[in-house]
C-alpha positions in Angstrom: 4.9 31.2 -3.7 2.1 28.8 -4.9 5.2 26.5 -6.5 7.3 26.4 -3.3 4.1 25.4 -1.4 3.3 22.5 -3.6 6.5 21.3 -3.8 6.7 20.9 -0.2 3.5 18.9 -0.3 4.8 17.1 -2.5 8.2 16.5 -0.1 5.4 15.5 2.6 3.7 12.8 0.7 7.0 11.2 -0.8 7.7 11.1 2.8 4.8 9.8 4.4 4.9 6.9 1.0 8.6 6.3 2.6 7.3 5.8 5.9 4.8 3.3 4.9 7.3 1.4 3.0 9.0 1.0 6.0 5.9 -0.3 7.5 5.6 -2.8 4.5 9.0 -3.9 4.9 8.6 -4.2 8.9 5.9 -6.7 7.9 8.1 -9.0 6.1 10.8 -9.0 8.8 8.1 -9.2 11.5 6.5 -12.3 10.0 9.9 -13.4 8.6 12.0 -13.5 12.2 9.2 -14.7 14.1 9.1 -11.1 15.4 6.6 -10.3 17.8 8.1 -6.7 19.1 8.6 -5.8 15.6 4.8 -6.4 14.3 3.3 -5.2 17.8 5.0 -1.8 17.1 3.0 -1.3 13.9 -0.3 -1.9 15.3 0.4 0.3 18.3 2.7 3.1 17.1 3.4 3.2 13.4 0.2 2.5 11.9 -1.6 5.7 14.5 1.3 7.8 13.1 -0.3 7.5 9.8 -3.6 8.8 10.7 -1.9 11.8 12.6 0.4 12.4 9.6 -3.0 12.2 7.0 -4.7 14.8 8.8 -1.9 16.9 8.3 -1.4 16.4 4.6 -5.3 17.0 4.1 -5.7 20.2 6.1 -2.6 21.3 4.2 -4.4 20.7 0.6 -7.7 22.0 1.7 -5.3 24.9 2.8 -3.5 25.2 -0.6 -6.7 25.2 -2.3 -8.6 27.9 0.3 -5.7 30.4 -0.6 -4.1 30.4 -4.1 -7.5 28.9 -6.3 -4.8 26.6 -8.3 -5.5 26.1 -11.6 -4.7 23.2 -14.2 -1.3 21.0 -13.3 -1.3 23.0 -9.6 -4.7 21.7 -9.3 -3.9 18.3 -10.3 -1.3 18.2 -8.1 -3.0 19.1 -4.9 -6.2 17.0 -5.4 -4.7 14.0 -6.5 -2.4 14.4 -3.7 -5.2 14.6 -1.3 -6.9 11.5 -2.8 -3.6 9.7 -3.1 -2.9 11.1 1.3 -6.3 9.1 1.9 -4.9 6.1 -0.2 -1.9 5.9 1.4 -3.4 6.2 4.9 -5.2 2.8 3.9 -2.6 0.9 2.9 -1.4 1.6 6.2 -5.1 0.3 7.9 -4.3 -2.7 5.8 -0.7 -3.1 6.8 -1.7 -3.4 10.5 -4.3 -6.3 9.6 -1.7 -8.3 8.3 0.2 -7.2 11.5 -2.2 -9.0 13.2 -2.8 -11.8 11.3 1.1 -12.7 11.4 1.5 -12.5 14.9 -0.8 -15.1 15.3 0.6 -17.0 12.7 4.4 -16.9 14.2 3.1 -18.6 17.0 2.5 -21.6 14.7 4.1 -24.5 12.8 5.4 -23.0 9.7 2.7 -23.1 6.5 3.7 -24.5 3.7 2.0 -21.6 1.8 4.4 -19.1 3.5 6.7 -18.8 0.4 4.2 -17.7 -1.5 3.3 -15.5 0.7 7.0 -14.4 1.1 6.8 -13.6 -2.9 3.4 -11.9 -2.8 5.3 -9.4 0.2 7.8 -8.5 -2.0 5.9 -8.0 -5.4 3.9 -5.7 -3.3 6.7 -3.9 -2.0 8.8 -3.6 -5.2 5.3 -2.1 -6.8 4.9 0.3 -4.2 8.4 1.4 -4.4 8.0 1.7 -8.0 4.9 4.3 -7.0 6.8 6.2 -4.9 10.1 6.6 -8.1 7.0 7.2 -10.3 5.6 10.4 -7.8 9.1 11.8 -7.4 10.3 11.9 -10.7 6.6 12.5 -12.3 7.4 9.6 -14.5 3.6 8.4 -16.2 5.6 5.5 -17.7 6.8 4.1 -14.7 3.3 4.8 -13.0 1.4 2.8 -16.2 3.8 -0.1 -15.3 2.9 -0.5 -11.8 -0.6 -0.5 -12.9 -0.4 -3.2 -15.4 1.6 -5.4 -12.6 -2.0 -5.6 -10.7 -3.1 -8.3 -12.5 -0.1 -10.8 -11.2 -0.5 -10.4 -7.7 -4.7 -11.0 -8.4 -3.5 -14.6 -10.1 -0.7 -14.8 -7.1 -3.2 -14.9 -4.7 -5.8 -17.1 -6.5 -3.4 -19.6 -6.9 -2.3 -19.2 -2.8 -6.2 -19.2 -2.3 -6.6 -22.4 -3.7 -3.9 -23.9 -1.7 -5.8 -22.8 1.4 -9.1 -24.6 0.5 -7.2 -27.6 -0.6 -5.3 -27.4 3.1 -8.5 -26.7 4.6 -10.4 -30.0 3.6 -7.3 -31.9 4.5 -7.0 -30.0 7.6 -9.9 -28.9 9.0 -7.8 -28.3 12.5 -6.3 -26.0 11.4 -8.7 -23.5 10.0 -8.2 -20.8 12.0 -4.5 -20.1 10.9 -5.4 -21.2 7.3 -7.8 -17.9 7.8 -5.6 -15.8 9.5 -3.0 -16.8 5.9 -5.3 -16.2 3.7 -6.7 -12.7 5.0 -2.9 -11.9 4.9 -3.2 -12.0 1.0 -6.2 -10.1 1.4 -4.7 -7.3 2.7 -1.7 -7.7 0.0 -4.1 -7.6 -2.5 -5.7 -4.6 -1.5 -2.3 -2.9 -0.9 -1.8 -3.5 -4.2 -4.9 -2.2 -5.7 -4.3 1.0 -3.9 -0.7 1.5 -5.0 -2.4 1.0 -8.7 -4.6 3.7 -7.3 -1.5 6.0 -6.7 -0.6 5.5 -9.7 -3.2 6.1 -11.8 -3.5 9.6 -9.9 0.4 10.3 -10.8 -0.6 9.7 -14.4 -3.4 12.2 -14.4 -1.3 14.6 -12.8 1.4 14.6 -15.4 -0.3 13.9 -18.6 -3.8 15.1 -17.4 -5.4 11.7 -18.4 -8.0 9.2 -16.6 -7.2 5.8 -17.3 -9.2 4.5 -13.8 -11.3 1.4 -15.0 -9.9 1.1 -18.7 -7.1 -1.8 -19.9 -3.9 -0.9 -19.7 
């Protein structure tokens, strides 16, 4: 009984992941198509539906927990799904900043920094996918992979960073979008940080091991 339960918690996280990468991708086609409809419908329906859907996942962990008293990989499973339920819910947070942030942006002359931007988007997205095959198919490999991927996007957006001070000084007009660009990699960034999160918790729920703060 215990195995059927948890495997249909795990069905409910793999499916709430999906629906953020949706989210994600909405992002890119928001900001890409000048889309105002597009981004207004995360900030106002999609990203809600994520705190609705988190409360679910969480009462049904603390649930799991109250009744069967898991014990070793069971245990695993459900905790680290209920840190990786709160994880997820803030990637979502961060997806409606940059939500935000675009649709101000699409209402201005193109940046030249938008390619890079464009790249940062989808090395986000491929790593998130990546944590999603990595949950599914309890691959720790795959998860450690992710992990060590971090580290570009950091340098990605230090070098788009830099760009936007230069831009600034030469452009001091325009400081507000330059801001509204840069906390657009912000909010990559942290999505990124929190997919590493996801995956450091799949690696301790297959192999049992911690690996939060050491080097890859």
């Amino acid at each position: 009984m215990l195995k059927e339960q948890i495997e249909l918690l795990k069905k409910e996280v793999v499916e709430y992941s999906l629906f953020i990468e949706n989210i994600i991708k909405s992002n890119i086609e928001g900001i890409g198509k000048n889309n105002r409809d597009i981004l207004t419908q995360i900030i106002e329906k999609d990203e809600p539906k994520t705190n609705l859907i988190e409360i679910e996942i969480e009462n049904r962990c603390i649930d799991l927990i109250a009744r069967y008293q898991p014990k070793a990989i069971d245990l695993r499973m459900i905790i680290m799904s209920l840190k990786m339920n709160n994880d997820l819910e803030r990637i979502a947070d961060h997806s409606a900043n940059i939500a935000n942030s675009s649709l101000y942006i699409i209402e201005r002359p193109e940046i030249k920094e938008m390619k890079r931007i464009k790249r940062m988007f989808e090395e986000v997205l491929d790593m998130f996918e990546d944590s999603i095959k990595s949950f599914v198919y309890m691959n720790a490999n795959l998860a450690n992979d992710v992990c060590k991927r971090d580290d570009y996007i950091d340098k990605l957006r230090l070098t788009i960073l830099r760009s936007l001070i230069s831009k600034i000084r030469t452009n001091p007009d325009k400081v507000e979008g330059i801001l509204h660009i840069e906390r657009i990699t912000k909010n990559l960034e942290r999505i990124a940080d929190l997919t590493t999160n996801l995956c450091e918790d799949i690696i301790f729920i297959v192999d049992g091991k911690i690996i939060k703060h050491k080097n890859l």
